[in-house]
Kinemage of the C-alpha trace (Angstrom):
@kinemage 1
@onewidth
@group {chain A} dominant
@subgroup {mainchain}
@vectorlist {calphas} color= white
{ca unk a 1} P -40.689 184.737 -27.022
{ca unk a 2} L -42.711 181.568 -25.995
{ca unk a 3} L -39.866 179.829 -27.092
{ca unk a 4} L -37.548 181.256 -24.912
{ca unk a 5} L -39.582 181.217 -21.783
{ca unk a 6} L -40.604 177.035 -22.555
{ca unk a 7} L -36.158 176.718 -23.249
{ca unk a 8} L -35.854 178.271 -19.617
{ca unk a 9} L -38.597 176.180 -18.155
{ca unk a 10} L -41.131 179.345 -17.412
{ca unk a 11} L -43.980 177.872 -19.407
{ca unk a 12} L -44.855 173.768 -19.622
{ca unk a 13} L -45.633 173.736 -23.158
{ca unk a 14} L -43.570 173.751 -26.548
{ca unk a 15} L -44.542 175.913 -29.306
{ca unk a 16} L -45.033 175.454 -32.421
{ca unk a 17} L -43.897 178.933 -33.863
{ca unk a 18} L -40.901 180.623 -32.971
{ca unk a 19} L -41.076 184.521 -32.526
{ca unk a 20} L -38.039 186.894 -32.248
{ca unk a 21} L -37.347 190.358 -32.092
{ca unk a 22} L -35.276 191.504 -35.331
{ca unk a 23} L -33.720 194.952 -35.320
{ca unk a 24} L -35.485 195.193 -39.192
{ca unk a 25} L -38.511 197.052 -39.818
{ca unk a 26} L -40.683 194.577 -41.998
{ca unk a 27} L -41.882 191.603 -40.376
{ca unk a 28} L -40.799 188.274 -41.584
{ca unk a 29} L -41.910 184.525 -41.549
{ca unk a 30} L -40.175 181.712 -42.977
{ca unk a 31} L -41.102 178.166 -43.429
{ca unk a 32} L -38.423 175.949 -42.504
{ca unk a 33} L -39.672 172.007 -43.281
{ca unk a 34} L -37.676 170.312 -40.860
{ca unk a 35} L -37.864 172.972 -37.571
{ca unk a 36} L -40.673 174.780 -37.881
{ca unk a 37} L -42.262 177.947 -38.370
{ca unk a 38} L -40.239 181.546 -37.589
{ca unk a 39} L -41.318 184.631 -37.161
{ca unk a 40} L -39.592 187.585 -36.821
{ca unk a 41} L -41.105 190.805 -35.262
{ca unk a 42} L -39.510 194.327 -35.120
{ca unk a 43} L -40.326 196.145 -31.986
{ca unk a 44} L -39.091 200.200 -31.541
{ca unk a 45} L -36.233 199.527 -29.057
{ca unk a 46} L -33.388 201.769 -27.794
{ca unk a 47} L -30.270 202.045 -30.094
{ca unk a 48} L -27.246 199.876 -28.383
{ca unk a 49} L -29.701 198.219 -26.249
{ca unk a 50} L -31.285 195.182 -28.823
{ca unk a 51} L -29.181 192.352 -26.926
{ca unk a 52} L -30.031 193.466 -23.679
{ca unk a 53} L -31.706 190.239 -21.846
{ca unk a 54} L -30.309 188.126 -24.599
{ca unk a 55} L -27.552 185.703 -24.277
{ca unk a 56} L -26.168 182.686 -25.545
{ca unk a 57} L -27.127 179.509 -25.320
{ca unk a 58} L -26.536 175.907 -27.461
{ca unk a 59} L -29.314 173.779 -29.238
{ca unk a 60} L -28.351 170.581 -30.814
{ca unk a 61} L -24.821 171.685 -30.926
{ca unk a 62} L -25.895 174.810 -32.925
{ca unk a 63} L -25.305 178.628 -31.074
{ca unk a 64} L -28.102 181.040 -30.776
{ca unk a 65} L -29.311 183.769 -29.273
{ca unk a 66} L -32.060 183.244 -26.441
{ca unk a 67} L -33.736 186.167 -24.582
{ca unk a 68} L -33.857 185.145 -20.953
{ca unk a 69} L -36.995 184.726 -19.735
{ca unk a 70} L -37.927 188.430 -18.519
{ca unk a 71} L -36.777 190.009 -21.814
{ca unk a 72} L -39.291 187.350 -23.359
{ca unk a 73} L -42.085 188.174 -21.048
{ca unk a 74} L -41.595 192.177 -22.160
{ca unk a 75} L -40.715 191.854 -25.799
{ca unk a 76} L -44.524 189.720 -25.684
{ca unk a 77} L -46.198 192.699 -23.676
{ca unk a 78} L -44.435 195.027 -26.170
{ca unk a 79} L -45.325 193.593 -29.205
{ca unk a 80} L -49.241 192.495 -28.220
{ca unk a 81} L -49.251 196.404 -26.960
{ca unk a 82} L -50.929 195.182 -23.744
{ca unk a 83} L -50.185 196.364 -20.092
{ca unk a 84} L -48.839 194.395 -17.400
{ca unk a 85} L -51.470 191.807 -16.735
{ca unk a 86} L -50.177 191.045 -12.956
{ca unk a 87} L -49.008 188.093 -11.454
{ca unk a 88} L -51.973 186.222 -11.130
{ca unk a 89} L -52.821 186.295 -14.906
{ca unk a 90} L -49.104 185.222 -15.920
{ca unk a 91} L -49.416 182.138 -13.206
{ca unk a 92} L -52.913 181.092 -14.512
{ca unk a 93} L -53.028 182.172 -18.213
{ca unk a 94} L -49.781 181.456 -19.344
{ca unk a 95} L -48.903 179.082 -16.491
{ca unk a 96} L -45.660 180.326 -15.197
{ca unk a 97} L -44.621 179.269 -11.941
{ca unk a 98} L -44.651 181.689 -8.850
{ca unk a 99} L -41.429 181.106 -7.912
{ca unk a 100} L -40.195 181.822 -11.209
{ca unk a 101} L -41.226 185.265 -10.744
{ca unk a 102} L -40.190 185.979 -7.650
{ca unk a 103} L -36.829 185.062 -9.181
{ca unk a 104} L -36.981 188.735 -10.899
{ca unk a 105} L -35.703 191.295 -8.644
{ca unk a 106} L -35.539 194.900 -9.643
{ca unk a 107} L -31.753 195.507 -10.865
{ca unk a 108} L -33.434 192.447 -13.260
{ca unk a 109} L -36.572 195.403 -14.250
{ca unk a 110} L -34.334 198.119 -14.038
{ca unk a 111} L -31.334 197.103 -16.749
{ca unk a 112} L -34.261 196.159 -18.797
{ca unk a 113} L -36.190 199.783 -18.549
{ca unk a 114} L -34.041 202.250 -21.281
{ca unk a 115} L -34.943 198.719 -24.022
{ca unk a 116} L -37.663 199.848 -25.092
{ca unk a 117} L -38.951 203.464 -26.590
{ca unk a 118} L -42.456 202.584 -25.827
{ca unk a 119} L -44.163 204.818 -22.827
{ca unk a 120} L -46.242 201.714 -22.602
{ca unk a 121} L -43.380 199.742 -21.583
{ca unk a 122} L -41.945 202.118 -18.775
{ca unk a 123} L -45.346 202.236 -17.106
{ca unk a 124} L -45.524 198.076 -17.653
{ca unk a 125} L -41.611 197.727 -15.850
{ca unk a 126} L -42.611 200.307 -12.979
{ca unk a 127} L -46.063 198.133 -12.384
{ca unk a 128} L -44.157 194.543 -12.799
{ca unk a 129} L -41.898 196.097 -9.964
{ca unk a 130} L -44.585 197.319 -7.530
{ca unk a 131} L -46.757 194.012 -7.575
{ca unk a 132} L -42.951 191.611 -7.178
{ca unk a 133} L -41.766 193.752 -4.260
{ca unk a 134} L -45.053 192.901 -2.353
């Protein structure tokens, strides 16, 4: 999730863990010596929808799969189980850039809205898209 958003340039910081969304039901963490901690998280999403916000990208020569950077920003708010904190929290707590934000538009919110089974997570999309619109 931090991962993602620090790959995309969203955050300034590396991190030091690596947290991903696995369609599983136990949690995971593996110790890899040479790249680092992993951990993988399952979240209650939508049948058909688990790669939704996820695409391809290339490290080191090596494919993976990388959520873009609003799937990464949800999947967090969906896994800590916290509501949308607003703009101003997301540009001074976890220091992403305004315009980076205002890059989301809502066909962006909306394809990401049937993800996620969570009530939570509606209410957190319909808020993200109310403050961006401003």
């Amino acid at each position: 999730m931090e991962t993602a958003l620090s790959f995309h340039g969203w955050i300034p910081e590396s991190t030091p863990i690596t947290m991903s969304v696995t369609p599983h039901r136990r949690r995971q963490t593996l110790d890899i010596p040479k790249f680092g901690q992993f951990r993988y998280f399952p979240l209650a999403l939508n049948t058909g929808w688990f790669l939704e916000g996820v695409g391809r990208d290339t490290l080191a020569g090596q494919s993976c799969m990388m959520a873009q950077p609003l799937r990464a920003l949800l999947d967090m708010f969906c896994l800590r189980k916290i509501d949308y904190p607003g703009i101003r929290s997301l540009t001074e707590g976890m220091r992403i850039d305004e315009h980076e934000l205002a890059s989301i538009d809502k066909d962006d919110l909306e394809r990401m809205r049937p993800v996620y089974q969570h009530k939570r997570m509606e209410t957190c999309i319909s808020a993200m898209q109310k403050e961006l619109k401003q």
